[in-house]
C-alpha positions in Angstrom: -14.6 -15.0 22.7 -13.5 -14.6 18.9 -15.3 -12.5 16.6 -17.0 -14.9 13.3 -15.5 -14.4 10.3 -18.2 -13.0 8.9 -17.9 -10.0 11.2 -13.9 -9.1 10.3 -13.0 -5.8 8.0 -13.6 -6.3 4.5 -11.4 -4.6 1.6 -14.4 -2.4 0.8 -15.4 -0.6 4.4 -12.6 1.4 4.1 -14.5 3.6 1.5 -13.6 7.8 1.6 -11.8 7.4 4.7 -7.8 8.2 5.7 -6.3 4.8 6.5 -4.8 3.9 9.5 -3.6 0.3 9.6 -1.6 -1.9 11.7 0.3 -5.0 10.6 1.7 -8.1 13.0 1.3 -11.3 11.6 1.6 -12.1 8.1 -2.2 -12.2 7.3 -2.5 -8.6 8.5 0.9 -7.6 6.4 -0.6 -8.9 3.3 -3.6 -6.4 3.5 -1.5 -3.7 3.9 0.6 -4.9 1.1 -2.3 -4.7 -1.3 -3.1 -1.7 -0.1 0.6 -0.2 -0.8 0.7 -2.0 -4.2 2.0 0.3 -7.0 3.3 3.1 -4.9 5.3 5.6 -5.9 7.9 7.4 -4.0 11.2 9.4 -4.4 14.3 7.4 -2.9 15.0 10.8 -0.6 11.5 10.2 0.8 13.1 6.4 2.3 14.4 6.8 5.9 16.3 4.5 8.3 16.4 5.9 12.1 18.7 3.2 13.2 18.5 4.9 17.2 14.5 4.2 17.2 14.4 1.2 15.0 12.0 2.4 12.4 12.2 2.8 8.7 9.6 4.6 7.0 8.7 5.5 3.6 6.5 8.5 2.2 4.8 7.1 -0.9 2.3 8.3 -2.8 -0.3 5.0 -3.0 -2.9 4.7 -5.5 -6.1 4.2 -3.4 -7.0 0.7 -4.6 -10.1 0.5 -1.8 -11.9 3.9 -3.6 -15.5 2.9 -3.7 -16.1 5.8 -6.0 -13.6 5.1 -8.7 -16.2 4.9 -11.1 -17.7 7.7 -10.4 -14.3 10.1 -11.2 -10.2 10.0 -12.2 -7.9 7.6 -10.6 -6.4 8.6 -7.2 -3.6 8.4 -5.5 -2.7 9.8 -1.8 0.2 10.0 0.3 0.6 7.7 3.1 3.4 6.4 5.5 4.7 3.2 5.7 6.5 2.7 8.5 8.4 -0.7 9.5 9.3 -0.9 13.4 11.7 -3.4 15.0 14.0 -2.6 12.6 17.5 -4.1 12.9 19.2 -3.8 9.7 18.8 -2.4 6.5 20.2 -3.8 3.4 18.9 -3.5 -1.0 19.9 -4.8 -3.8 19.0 -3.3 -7.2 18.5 0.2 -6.4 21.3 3.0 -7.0 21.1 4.8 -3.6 23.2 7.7 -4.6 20.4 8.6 -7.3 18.8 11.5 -6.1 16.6 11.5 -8.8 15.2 8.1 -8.6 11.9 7.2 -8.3 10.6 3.4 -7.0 7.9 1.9 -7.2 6.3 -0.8 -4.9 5.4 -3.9 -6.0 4.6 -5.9 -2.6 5.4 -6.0 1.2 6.6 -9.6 2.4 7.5 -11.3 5.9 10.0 -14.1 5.9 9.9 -15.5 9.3 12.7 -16.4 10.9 13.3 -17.5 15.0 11.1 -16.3 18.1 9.1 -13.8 15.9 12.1 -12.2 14.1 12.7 -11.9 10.2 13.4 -10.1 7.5 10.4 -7.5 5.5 11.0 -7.4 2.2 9.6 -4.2 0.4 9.8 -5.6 -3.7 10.4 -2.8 -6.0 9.3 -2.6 -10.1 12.7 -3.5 -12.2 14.0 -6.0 -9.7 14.7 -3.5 -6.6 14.3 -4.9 -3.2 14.3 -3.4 0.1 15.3 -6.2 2.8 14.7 -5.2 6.6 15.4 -7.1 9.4 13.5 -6.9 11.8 13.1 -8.3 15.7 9.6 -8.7 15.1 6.5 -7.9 12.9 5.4 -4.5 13.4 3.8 -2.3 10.5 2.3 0.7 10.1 0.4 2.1 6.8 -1.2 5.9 7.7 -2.7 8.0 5.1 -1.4 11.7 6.0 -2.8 13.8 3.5 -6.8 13.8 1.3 -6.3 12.1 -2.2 -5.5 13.7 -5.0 -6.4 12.8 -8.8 -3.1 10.5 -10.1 -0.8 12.6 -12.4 -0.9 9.7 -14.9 -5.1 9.6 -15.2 -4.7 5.8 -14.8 -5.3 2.5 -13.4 -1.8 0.9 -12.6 -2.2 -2.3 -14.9 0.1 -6.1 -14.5 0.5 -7.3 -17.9 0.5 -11.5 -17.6 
């Protein structure tokens, strides 16, 4: 028996806690995504372990589900991403050899393809993309350390 709609996970239970979420079908992947949204990482914090499949990013996410924003700064918190199934990794827009670089995450995307397989695409701010594919959906987004006030003070904003 189904559960009613009415009883699924809203944005807003996560509250103060860590989060742990798991991604398989594009409805779940768009969650995370939203959840990921304006991350910032270091491009040597970007990992491919072609032998167990799995690429994985540390980012530092800006805690769009904090129920208590009003009540103090901004926060952001570190957090794995983690993509498994991996096949192949390929970008476009990104200088990998930049050390230095810093990315930031617009959005996490599934294009489906045959039997389940596809390709995720990790869109990065100034036309950066990430493209992974992958033999299946299977995403991971685990907050691994406690949030911490955002250097920059500030709401990430989307001018129209």
């Amino acid at each position: 028996m189904s559960k009613p709609v009415s009883d699924d996970a809203k944005f807003e239970d996560a509250r103060e806690a860590a989060l742990n979420l798991g991604a398989v079908d594009v409805d779940d992947l768009q969650v995370l995504s939203g959840l990921a949204q304006d991350a910032v990482f270091p491009i040597t914090e970007m990992k491919w372990q072609k032998g167990a499949r799995r690429f994985a990013l540390l980012i530092n996410r800006f805690r769009w589900e904090d129920a208590g924003a009003a009540r103090h700064a901004p926060e952001r918190v570190q957090s794995l991403l983690v993509i498994g199934d991996v096949l192949s990794v390929s970008s476009q827009g990104i200088d990998r050899n930049d050390a230095e670089l810093i990315l930031s995450l617009l959005s996490v995307t599934f294009e489906p393809g045959e039997d389940g397989a596809g390709h995720v695409l990790l869109t990065l701010a100034g036309d950066g993309a990430i493209r992974l594919e992958v033999e299946a959906l299977d995403a991971t987004l685990k907050d691994v350390t406690r949030p911490y006030i955002a250097p920059s003070g500030k709401t990430p904003q989307h001018p129209d």
